[in-house]
Structures are given as C-alpha cells and as structure tokens.
N, C-alpha and C positions, 0 to 999 in steps of 0.2 A: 404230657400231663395237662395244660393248657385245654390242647383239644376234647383232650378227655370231658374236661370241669365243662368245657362251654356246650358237649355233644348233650350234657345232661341240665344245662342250664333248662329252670321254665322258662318260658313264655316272657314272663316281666322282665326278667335278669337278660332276653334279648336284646329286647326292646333299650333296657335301661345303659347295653351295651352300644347301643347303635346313638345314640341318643345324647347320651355323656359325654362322650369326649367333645362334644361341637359345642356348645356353654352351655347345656343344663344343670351338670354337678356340682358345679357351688351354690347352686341354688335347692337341690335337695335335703329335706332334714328326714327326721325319724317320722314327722307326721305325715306326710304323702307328700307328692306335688298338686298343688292346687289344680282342677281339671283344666281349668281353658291355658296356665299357663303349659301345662301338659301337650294340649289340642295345638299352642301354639308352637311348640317341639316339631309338632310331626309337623304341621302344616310347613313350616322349612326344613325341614328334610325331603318331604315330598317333591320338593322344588329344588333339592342337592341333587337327588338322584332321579331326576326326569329331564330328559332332553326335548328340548321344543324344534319341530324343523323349521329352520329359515330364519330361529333368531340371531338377530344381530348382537353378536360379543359387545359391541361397545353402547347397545341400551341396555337402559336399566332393565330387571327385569321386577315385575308388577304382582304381590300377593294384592288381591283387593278381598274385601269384606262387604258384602250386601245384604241391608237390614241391621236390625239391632247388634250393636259389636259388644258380646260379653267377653272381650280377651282381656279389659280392662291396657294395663302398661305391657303387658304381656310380649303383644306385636312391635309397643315400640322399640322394646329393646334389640330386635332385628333389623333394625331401619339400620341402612348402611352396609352392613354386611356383605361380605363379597361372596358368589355364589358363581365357580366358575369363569373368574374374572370378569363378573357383573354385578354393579350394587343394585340391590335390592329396595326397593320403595316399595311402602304401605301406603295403601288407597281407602279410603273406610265411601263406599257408595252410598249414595241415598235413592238410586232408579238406576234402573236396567243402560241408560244411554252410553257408559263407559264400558262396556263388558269386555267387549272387543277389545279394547288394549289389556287386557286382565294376562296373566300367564298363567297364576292358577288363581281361583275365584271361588271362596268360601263363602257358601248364601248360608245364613242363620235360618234360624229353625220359623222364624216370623213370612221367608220370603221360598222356604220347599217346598211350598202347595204350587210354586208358579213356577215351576223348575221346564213345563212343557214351554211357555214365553219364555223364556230366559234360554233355552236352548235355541230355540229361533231365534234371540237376538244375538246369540253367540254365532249361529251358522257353522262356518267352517272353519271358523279362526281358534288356532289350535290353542286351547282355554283350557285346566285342567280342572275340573269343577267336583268342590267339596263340600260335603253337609254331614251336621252330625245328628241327624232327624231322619227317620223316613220321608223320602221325594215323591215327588206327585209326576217326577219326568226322571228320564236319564241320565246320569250322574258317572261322574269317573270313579270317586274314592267315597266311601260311606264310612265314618268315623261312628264310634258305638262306645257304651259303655259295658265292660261285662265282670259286676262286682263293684269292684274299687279299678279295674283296669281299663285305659282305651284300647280299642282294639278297632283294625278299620277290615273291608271289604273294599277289593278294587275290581272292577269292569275293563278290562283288558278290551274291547271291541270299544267300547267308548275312548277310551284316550288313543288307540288306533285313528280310528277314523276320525278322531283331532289335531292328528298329525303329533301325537308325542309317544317317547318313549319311556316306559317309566323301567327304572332299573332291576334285574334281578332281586337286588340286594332287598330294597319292598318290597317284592315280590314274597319274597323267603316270610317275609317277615307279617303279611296279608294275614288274617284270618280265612280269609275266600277270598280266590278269584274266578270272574267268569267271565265267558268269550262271550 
C-alpha cells in the first residue's frame, strides 16, 4: 500500500520525503519552506549522499560558500552534524584561495560568471561544485527554481572526473542528468 502511495507521489512529496526525516520537518509550516533554507536541505544532502575518494573519515568535511551568502542562519544550523562519521563545518569564502579544501562549494549567483577560474583553481581536487544561477563554466549540480519548487540538474562527467560519487538515490531524484 505504501509503495503504491509513493510509486504516485509528485515530484515535491519525493523530494519532501527524502528531505524530512534528516531535520527539515519541524521546520515546515503551511506557508512553504523559505527558498535558501530549502537550498540549504539539499546542499546537505548532496553531501549525505556523495562520496569523495581518498577522504579521510576522521576530517571534517567542508560545505563552503563563495560570494554573497543568502542562506542567512540557514547553514548554520548544520555546523556540527555528523555526515558519515564526519562533522561537517561551514566555510563562508571571500576569494577563490580556499577552494581546494572545499568538498562541496556552493558559488552564489554574484561569483557563476567566474565558474571557468574557479574550475582552475579547483583543478583536480575532487570539489563538488554548486550554483543556483546559470554558469559561465562547468559545474556538478545546478539548483533551479520551477514555480514554487527547487529542483536541481546534475553533471555526472563533472563529479566523475572530480573523483566523486554521487548516489543513485540523487540521482533518482535529478530533474536531469548528463554525461
């Protein structure tokens, strides 16, 4: 019966299933979830279900933010969080020079036009790099809005050749993915 309810769930009611159980639901009302604290859901989940190769369990592992941070307390409320058996630290950047310790790296919509530098400064250090804007360079996850909904697109050949895995489970859950 279950299967049934979920095989015909939309789209949101996925989403909202994947989403909930980790600490969003008590923060839900009748009026929506605020977008960025929304943005700031998936951006740790993206990071539940992605594996980085060669990282070390006992570091932390690093969401940073580069450019203007509209997640407001959003992010902070995941500072600490175990992910994995790694706490998780929030990084809010002000220049490209930390990129590299990044795990996943959400550039604001002020710093997408420099997505081609910021891929060179990332290089090969496997970084999972997210925007919720059209990019001016190659990006892993593309976060959108469609309606009242986020909905993201993910680049499977990008977090490839970043050396990460990101999970079926996002996968399923993608608007698009492409190779």
């Amino acid at each position: 019966m279950m299967i049934a309810f979920l095989n015909r769930a939309s789209y949101s009611w996925r989403i909202a299933l994947l989403l909930c159980p980790l600490f969003l639901c008590n923060s839900v009302h009748a009026e929506g979830v605020p977008e960025y604290v929304m943005k700031a859901t998936y951006l740790y989940n993206f990071m539940v279900y992605t594996q980085w190769q060669g990282h070390d369990a006992n570091a932390p592992l690093n969401l940073c933010v580069l450019g203007r941070d509209n997640f407001g307390t959003a992010l902070n409320t995941l500072e600490g969080k175990t992910i994995n058996g790694a706490k998780l630290a929030i990084n809010r950047l002000t220049n490209t020079s930390g990129v590299k310790n990044c795990n996943l790296l959400f550039v604001s919509e002020q710093e997408a036009n420099n997505m081609e530098f910021i891929n060179r400064q990332i290089g090969d250090a496997p970084v999972l790099t997210v925007v919720d804007t059209p990019p001016s360079g190659e990006v892993g996850i593309v976060l959108s809005l469609d309606g009242k909904r986020v909905v993201f697109d993910v680049n499977l050949r990008k977090t490839r050749l970043s050396g990460m895995s990101v999970s079926s489970k996002v996968l399923q859950l993608a608007r698009s993915t492409s190779n």
